[in-house]
DSSP file (Angstrom, degrees, kcal/mol; ACC not computed):
  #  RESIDUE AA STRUCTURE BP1 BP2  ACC     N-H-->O    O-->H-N    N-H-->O    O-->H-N    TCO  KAPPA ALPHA  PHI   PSI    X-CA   Y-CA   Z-CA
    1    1 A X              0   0    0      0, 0.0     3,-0.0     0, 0.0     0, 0.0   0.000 360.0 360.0 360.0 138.7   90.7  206.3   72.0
    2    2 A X        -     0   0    0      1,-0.1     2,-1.1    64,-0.0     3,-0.0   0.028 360.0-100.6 -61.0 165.4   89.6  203.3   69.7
    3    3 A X        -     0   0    0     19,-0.0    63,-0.1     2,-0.0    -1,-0.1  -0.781  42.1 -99.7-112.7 143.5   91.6  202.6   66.9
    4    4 A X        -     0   0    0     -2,-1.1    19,-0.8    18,-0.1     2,-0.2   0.157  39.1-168.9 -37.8 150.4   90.1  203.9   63.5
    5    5 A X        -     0   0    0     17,-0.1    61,-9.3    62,-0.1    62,-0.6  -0.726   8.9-157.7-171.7 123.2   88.3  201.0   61.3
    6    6 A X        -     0   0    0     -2,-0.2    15,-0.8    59,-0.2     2,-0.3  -0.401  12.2-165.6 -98.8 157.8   87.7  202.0   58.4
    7    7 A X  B     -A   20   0A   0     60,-0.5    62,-1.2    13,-0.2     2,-0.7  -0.687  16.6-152.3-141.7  98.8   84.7  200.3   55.9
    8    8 A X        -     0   0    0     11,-1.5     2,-0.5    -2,-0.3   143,-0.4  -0.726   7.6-163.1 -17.8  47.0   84.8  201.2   52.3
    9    9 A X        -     0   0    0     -2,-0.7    62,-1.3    60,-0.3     2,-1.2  -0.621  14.0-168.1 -93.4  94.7   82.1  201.3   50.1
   10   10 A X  B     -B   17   0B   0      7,-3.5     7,-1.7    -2,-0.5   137,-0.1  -0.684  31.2-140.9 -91.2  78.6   81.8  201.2   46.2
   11   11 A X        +     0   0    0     -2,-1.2     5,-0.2     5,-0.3     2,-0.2   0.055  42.6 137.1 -54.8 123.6   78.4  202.1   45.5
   12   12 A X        -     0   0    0     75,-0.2    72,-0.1     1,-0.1     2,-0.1  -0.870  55.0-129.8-165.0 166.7   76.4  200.3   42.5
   13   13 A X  S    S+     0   0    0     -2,-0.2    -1,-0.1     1,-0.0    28,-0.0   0.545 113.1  38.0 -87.0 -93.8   72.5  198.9   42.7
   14   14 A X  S    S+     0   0    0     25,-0.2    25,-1.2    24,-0.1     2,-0.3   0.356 133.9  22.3   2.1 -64.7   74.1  194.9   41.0
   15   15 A X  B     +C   38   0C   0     23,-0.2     2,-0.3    21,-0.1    23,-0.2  -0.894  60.8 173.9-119.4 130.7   77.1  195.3   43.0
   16   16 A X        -     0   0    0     21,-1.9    -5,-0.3    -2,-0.3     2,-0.3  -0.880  23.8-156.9-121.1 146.5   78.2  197.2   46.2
   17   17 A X  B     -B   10   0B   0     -7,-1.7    -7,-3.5    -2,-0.3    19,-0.2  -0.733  13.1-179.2-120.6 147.9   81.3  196.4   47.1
   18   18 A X  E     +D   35   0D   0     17,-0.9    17,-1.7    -2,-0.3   130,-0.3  -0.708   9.5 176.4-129.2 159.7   82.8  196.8   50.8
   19   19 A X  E     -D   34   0D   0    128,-0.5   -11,-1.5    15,-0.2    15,-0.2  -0.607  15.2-149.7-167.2 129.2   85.7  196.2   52.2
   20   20 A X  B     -A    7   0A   0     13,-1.2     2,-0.3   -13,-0.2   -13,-0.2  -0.288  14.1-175.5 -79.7-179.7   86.9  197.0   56.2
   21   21 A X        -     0   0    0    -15,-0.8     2,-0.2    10,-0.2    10,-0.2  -0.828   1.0-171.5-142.4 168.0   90.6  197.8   57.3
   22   22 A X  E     -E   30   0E   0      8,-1.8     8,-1.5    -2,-0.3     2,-0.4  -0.817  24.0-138.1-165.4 136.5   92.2  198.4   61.1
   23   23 A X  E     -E   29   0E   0    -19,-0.8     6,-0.2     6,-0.2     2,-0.0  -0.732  34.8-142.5 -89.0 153.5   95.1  199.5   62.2
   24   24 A X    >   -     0   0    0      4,-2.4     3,-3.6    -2,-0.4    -1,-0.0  -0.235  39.1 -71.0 -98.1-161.7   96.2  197.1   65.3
   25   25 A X  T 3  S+     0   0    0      1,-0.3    -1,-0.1     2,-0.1    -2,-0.0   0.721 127.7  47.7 -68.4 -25.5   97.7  197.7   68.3
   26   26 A X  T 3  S-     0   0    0      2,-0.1    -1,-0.3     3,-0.0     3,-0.1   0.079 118.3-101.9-107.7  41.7  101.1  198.4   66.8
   27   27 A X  S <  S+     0   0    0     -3,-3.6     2,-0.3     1,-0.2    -2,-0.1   0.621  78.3 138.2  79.4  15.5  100.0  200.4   64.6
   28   28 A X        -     0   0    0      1,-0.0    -4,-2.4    -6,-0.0    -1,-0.2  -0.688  53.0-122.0 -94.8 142.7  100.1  197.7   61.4
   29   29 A X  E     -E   23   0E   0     -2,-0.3    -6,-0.2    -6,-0.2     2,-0.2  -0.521  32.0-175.0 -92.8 165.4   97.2  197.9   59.2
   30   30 A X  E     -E   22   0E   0     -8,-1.5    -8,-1.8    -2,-0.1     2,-0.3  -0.863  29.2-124.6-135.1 158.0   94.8  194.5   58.6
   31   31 A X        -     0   0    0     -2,-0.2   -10,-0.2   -10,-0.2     3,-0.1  -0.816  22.4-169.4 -95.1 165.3   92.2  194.1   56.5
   32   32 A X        -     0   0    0     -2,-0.3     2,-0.3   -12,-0.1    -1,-0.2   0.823  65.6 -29.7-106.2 -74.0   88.6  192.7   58.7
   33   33 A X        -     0   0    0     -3,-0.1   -13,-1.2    30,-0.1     2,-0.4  -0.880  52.1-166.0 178.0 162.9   86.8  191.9   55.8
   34   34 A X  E     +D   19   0D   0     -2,-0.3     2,-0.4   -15,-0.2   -15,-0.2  -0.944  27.1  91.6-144.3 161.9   85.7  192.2   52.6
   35   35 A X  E     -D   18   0D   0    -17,-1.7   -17,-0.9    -2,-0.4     2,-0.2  -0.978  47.7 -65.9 159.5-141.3   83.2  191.3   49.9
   36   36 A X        -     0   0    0     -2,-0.4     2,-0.3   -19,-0.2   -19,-0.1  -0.586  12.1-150.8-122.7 173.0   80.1  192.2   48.2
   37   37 A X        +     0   0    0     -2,-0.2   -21,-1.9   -23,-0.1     2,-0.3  -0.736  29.2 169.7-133.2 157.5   76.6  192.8   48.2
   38   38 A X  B     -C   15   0C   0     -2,-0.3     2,-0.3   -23,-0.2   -23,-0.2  -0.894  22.5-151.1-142.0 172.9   74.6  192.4   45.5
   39   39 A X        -     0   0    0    -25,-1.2   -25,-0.2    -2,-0.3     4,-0.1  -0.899  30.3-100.8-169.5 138.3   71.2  192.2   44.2
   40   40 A X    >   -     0   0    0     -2,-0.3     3,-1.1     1,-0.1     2,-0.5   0.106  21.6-143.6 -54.7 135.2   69.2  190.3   41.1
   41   41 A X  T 3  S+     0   0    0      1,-0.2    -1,-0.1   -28,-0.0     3,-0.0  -0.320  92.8  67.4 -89.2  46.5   68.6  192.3   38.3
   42   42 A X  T 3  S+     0   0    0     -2,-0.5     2,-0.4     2,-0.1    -1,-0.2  -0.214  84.8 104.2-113.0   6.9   65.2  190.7   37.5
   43   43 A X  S <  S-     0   0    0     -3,-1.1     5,-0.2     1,-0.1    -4,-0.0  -0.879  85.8-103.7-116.1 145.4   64.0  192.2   40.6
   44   44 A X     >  -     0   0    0     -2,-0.4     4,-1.1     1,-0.2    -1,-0.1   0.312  39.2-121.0 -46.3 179.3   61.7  195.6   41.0
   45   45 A X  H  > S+     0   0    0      2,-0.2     4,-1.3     3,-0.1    -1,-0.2   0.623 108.9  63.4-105.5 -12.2   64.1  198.5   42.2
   46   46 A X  H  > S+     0   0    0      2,-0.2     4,-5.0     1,-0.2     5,-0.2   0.873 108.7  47.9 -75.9 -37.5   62.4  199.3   45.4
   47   47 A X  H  > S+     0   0    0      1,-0.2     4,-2.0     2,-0.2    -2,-0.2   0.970 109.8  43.0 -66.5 -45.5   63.4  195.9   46.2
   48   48 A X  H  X S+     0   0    0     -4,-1.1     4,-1.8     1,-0.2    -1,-0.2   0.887 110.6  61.3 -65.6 -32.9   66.6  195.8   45.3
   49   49 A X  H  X S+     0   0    0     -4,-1.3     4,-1.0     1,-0.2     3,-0.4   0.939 108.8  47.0 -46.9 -57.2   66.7  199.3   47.0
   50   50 A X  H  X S+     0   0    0     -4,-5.0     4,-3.1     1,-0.2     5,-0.2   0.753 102.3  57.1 -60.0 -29.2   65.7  197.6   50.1
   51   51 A X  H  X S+     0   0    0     -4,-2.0     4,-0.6    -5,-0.2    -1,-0.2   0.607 109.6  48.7 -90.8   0.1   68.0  194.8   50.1
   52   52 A X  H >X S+     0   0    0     -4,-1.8     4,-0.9    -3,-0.4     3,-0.7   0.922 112.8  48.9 -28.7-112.0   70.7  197.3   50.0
   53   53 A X  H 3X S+     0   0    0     -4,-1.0     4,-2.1     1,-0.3    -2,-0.2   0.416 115.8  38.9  55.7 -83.0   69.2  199.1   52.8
   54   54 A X  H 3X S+     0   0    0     -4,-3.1     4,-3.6     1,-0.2    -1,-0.3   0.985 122.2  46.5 -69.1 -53.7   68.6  196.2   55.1
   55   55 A X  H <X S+     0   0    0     -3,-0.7     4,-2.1    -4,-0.6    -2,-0.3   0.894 114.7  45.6 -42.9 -50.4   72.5  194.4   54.0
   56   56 A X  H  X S+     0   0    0     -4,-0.9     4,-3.1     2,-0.2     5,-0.4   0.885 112.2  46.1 -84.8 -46.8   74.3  197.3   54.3
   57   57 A X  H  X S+     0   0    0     -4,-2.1     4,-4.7    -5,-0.2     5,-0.2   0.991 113.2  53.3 -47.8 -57.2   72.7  198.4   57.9
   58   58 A X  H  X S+     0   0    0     -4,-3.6     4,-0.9     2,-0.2    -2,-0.2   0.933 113.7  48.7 -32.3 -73.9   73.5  194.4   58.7
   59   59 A X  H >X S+     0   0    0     -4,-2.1     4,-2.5     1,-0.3     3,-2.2   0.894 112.9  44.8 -35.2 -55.9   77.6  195.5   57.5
   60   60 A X  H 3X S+     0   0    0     -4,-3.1     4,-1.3     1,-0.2    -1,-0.3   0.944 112.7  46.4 -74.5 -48.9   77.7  198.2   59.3
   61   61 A X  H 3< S+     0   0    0     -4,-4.7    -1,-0.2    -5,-0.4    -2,-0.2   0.769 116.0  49.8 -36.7 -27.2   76.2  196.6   62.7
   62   62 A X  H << S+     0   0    0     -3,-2.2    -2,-0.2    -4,-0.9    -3,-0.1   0.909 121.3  30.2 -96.1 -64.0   78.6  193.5   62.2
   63   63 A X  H  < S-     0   0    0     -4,-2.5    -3,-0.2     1,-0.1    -2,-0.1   0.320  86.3-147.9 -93.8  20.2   82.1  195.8   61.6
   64   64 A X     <  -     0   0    0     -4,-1.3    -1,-0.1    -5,-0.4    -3,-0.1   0.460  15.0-160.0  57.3  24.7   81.7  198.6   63.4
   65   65 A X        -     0   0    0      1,-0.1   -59,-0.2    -5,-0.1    -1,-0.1   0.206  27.6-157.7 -68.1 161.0   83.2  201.3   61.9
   66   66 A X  S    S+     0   0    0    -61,-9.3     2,-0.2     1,-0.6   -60,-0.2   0.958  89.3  22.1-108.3 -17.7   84.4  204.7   63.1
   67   67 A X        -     0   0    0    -62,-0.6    -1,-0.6    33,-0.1   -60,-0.5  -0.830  64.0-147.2 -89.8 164.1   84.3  206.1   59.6
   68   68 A X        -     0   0    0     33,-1.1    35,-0.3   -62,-0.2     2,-0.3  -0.551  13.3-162.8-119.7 153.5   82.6  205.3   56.2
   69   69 A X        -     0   0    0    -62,-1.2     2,-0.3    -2,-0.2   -60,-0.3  -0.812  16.8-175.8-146.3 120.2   84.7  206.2   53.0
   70   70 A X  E     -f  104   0F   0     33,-2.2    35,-1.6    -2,-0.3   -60,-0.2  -0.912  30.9-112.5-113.5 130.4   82.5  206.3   50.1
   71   71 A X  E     -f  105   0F   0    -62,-1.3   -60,-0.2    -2,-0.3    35,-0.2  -0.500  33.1-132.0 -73.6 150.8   83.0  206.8   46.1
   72   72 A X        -     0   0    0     33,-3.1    35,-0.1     1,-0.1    -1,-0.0  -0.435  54.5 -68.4 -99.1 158.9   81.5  210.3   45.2
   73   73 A X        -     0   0    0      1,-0.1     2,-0.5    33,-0.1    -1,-0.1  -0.388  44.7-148.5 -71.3 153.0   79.0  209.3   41.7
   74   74 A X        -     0   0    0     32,-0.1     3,-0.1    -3,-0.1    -1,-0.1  -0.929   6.3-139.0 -78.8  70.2   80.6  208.4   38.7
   75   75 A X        +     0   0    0     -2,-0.5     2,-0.1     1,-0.1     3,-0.0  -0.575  43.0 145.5 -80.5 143.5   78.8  209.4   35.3
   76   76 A X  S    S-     0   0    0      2,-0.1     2,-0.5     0, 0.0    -1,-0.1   0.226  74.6 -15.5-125.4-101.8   79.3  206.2   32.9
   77   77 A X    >>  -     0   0    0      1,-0.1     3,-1.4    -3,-0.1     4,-1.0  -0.883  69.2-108.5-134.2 143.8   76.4  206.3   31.2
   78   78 A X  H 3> S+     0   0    0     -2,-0.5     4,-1.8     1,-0.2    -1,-0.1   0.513 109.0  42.1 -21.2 -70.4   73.0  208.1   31.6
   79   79 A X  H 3> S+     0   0    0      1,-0.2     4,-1.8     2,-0.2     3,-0.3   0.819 118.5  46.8 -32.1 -60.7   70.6  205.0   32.6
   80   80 A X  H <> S+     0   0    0     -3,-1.4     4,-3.1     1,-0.2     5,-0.3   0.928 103.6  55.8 -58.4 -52.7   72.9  203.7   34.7
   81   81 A X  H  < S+     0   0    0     -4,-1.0     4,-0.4     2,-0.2    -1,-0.2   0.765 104.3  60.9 -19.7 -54.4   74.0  206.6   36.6
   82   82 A X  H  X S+     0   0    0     -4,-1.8     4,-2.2    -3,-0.3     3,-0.5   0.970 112.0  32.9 -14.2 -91.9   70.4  207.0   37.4
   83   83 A X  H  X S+     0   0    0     -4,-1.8     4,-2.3     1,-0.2    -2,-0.2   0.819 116.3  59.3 -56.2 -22.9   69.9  203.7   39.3
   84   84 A X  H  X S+     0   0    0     -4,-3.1     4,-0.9     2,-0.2    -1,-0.2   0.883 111.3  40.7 -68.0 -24.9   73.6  204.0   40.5
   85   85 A X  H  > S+     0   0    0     -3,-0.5     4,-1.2    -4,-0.4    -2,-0.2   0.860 110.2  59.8 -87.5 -16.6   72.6  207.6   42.3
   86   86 A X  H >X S+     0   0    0     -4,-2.2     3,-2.3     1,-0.3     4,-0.9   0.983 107.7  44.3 -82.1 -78.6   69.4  206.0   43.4
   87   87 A X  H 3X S+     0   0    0     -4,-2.3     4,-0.8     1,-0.3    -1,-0.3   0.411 107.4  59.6 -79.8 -14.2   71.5  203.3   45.3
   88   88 A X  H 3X S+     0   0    0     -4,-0.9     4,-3.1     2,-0.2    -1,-0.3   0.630  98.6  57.8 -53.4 -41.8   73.8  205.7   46.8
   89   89 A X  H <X S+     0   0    0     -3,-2.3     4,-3.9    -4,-1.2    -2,-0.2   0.998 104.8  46.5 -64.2 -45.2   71.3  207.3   48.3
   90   90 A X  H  X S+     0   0    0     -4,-0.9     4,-1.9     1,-0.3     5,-0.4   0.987 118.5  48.9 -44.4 -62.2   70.0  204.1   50.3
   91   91 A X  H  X S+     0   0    0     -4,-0.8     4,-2.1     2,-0.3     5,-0.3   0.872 112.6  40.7 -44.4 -68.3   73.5  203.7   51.1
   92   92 A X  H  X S+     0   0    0     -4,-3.1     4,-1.8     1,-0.2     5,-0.4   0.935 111.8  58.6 -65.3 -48.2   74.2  207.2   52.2
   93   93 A X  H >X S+     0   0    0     -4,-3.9     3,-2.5     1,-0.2     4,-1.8   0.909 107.8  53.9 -47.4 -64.0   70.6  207.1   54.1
   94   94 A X  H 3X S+     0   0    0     -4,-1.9     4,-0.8     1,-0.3    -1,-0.2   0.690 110.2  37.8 -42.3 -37.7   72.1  203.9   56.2
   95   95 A X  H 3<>S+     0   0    0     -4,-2.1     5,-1.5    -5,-0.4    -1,-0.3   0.463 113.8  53.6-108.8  15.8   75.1  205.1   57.6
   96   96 A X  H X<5S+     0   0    0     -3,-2.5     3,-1.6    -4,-1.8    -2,-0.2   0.737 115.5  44.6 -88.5 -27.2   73.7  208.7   58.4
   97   97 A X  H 3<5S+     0   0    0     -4,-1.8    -2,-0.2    -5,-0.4    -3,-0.2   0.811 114.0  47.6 -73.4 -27.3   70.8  206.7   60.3
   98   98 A X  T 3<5S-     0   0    0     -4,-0.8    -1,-0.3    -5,-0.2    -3,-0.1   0.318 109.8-139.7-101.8  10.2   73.9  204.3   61.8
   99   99 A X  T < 5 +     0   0    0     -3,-1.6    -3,-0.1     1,-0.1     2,-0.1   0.917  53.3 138.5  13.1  75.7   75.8  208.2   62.6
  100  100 A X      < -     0   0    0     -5,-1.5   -32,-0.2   -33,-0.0    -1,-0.1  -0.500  58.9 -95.4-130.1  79.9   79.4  207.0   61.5
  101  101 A X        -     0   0    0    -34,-0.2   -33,-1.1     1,-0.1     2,-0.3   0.673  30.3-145.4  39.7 117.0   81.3  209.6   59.4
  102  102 A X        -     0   0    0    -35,-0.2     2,-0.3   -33,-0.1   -33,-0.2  -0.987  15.6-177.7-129.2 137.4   81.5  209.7   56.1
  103  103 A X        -     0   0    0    -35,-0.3   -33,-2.2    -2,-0.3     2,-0.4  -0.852  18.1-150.8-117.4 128.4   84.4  210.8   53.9
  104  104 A X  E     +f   70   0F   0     -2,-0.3     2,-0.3   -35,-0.2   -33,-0.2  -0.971  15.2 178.0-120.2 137.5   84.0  210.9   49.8
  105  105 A X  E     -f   71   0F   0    -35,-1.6   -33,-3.1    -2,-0.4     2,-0.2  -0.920  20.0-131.0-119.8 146.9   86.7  210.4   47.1
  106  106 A X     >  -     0   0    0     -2,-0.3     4,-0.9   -35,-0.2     3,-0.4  -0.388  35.0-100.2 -78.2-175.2   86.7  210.3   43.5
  107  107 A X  H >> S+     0   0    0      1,-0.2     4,-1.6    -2,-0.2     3,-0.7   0.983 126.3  38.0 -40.6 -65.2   88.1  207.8   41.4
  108  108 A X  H 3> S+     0   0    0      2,-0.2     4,-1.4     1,-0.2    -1,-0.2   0.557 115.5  56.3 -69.6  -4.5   91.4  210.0   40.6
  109  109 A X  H 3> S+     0   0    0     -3,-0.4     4,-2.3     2,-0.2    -1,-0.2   0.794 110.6  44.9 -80.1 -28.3   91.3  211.2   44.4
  110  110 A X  H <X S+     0   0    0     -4,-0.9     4,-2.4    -3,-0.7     3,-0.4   0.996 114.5  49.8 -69.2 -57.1   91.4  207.4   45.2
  111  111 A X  H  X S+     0   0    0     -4,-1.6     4,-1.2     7,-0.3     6,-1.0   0.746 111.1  47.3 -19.3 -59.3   94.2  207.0   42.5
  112  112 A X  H  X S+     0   0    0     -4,-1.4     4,-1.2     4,-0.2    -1,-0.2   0.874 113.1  47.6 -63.8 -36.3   96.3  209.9   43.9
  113  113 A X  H  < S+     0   0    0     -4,-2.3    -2,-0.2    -3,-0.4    -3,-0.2   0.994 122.6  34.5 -83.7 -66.4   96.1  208.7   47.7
  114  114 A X  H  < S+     0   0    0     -4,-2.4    -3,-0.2    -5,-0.2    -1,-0.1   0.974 136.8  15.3 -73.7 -64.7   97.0  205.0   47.0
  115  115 A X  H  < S-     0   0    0     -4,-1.2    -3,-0.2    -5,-0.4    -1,-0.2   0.717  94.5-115.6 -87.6 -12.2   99.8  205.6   43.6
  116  116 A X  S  < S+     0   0    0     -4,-1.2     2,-0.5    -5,-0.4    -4,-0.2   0.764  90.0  80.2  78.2  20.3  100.7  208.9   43.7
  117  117 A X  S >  S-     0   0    0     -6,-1.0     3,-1.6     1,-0.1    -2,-0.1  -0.802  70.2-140.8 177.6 136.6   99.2  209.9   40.5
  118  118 A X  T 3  S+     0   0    0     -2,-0.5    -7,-0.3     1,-0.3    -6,-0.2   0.836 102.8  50.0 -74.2 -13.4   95.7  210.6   40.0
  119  119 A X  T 3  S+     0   0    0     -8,-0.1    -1,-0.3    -7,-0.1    -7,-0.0   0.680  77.0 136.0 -77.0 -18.0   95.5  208.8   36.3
  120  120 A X    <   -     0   0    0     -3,-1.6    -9,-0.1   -12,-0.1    -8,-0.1   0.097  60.2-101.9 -37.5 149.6   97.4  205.2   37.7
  121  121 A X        -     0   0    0    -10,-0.1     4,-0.3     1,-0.0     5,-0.1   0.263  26.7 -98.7 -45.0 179.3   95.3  202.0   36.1
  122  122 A X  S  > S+     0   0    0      2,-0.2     4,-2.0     3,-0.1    -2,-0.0   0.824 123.5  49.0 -92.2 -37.3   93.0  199.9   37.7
  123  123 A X  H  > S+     0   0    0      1,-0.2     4,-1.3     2,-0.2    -1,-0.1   0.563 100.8  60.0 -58.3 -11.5   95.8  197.6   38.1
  124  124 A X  H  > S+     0   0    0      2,-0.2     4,-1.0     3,-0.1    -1,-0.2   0.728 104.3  46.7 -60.2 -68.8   97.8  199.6   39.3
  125  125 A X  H >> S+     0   0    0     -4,-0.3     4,-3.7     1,-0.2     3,-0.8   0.965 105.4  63.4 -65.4 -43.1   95.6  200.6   42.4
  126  126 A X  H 3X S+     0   0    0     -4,-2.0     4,-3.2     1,-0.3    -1,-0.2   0.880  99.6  47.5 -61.3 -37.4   95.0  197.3   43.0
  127  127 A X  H 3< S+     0   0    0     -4,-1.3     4,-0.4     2,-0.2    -1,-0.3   0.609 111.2  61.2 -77.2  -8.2   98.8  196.3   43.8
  128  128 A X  H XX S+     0   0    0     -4,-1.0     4,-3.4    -3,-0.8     3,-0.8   0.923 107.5  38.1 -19.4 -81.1   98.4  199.3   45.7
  129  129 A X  H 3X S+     0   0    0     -4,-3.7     4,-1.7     1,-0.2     6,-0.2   0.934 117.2  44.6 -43.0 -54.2   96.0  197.7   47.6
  130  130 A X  H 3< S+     0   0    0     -4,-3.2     5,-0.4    -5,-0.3    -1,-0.2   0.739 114.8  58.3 -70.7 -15.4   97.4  194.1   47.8
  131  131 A X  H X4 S+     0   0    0     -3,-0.8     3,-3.5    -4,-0.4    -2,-0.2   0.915 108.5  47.3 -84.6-107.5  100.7  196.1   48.6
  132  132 A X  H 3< S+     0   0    0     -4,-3.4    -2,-0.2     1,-0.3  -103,-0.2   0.621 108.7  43.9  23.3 -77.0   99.0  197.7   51.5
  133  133 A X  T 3< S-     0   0    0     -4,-1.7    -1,-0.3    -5,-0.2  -102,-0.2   0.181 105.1-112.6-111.6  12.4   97.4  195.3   53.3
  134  134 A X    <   +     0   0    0     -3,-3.5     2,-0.2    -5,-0.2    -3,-0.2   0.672  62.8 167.6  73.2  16.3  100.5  192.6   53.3
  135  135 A X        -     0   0    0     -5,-0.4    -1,-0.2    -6,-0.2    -2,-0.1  -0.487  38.2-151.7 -83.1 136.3   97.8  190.2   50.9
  136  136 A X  S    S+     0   0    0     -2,-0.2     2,-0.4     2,-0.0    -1,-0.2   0.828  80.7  27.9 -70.5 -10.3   99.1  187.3   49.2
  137  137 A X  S    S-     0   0    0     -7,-0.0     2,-0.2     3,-0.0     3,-0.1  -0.928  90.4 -93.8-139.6 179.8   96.6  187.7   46.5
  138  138 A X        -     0   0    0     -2,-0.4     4,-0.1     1,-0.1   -11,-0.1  -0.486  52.7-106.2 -75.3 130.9   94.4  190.5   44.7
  139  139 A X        -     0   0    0     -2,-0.2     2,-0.5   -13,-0.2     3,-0.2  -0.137  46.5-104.5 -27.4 143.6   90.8  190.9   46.4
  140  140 A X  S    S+     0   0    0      1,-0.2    -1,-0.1    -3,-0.1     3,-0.0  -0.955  83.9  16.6-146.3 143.4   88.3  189.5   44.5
  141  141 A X  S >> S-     0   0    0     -2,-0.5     3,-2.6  -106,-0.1     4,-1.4   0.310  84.0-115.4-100.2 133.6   86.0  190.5   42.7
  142  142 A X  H >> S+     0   0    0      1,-0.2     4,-0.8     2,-0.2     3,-0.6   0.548 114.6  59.7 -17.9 -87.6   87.0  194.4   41.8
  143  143 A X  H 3> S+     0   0    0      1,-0.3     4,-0.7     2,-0.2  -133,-0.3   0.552 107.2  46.9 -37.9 -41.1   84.2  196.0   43.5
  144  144 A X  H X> S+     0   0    0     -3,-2.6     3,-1.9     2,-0.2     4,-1.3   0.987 117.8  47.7 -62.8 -74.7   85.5  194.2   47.0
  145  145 A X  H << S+     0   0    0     -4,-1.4     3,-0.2    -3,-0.6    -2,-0.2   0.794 109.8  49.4 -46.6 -41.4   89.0  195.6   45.8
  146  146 A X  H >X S+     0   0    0     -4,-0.8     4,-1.9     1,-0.2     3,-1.2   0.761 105.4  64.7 -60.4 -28.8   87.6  199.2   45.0
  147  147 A X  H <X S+     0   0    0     -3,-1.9     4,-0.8    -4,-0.7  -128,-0.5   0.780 106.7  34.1 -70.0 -40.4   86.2  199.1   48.3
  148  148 A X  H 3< S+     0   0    0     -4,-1.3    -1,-0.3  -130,-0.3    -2,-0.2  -0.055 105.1  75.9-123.1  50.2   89.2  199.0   50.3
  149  149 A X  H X> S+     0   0    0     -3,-1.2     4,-2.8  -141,-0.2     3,-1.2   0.499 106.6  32.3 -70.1 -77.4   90.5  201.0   47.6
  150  150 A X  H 3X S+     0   0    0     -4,-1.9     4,-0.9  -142,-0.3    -2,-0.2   0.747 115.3  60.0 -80.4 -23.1   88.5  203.9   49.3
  151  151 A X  H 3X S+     0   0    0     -4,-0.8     4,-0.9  -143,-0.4    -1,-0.3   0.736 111.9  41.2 -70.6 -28.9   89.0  202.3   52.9
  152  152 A X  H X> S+     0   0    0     -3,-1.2     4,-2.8     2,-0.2     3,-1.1   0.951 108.6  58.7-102.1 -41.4   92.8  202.7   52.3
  153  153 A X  H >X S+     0   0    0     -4,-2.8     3,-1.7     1,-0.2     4,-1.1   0.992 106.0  50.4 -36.5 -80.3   92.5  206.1   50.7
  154  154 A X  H >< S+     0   0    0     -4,-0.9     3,-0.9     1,-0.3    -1,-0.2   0.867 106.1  56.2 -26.9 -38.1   90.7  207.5   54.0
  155  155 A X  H X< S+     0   0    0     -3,-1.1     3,-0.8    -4,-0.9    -1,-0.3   0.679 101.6  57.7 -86.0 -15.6   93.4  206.1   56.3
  156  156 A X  H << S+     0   0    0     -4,-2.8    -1,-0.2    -3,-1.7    -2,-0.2   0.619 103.6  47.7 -85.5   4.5   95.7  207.8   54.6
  157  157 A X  T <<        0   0    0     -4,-1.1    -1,-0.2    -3,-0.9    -2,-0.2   0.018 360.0 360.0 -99.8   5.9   94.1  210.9   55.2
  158  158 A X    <         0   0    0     -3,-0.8    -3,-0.1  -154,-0.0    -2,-0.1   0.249 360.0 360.0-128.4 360.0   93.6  210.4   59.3
C-alpha cells in the first residue's frame, strides 16, 4: 500500500494556497511542497476561473496525491464569499475529475486537529505547523501555511 500524501488546499479566487505532506518510509512526516496559485485581479472571472482550473489540475498531476484536504467556505463578507464559492467549485470540479478523495475541515476543525483547541490563533496553528513538519522557518505566505494547515489536519485523522 502507498504511503498517504496528502495536498492541502486553501481555497480563494487571488490566492489558493497548497501545500503537500508524506509520511516516509519510517513513518516521519516531510513536507513535498508548498506554495500558491494565484490570479490578477484585473482579469475577467471566467478567466481567472480557468487558470485555477488548468494550475490546480497541473498540482495535482505533478504531486500525486492519495487524498485532497480542503477548507469547507468561510463567510467573511458577502461579495467576497461569492467569488470565493465560485472558485471552490473549479477547485472541487478538478480533483473530482482527477478522482482523489476529498476530506473538508473548518477553520476551528483545523484549529482543534493541529492545537487542541478549536479557537487557537493564527499563530498559533502556524507553530503547529512549523512544529510538525521539523521546518526551520514559518511557510510563507499564510495561504501556503493554511494549506498544509489542512494537509496536517487530514493526517491526523488517517
Amino acid at each position: 500500500m502507498p504511503l498517504p500524501r496528502i495536498l492541502g488546499l486553501d481555497p480563494g479566487l487571488a490566492t489558493i494556497g497548497y501545500g503537500c505532506i508524506q509520511w516516509d518510509d519510517s513513518a516521519e512526516l516531510r513536507m513535498i511542497d508548498f506554495g500558491v496559485i494565484q490570479t490578477p485581479a484585473k482579469t475577467e472571472l471566467g478567466s481567472r476561473l480557468e487558470m485555477i482550473y488548468c494550475d490546480l489540475t497541473t498540482l495535482i498531476r505533478q504531486t500525486q496525491p492519495t487524498l485532497i484536504s480542503i477548507e469547507k467556505l468561510f463567510f467573511y463578507k458577502m461579495g467576497n464569499t461569492i467569488q470565493v464559492a465560485q472558485a471552490r467549485g473549479v477547485i472541487l470540479l478538478a480533483i473530482t475529475q482527477a478522482q482523489v478523495p476529498i476530506v473538508e475541515f473548518s477553520p476551528p476543525q483545523v484549529k482543534q486537529a493541529l492545537t487542541g483547541y478549536g479557537r487557537a490563533t493564527k499563530q498559533d496553528v502556524q507553530a503547529a505547523v512549523q512544529r510538525e513538519l521539523n521546518l526551520e522557518k514559518l511557510p510563507r505566505p499564510d495561504d501556503a501555511a493554511d494549506a498544509l494547515a489542512l494537509a496536517l489536519a487530514a493526517g491526523m485523522q488517517l
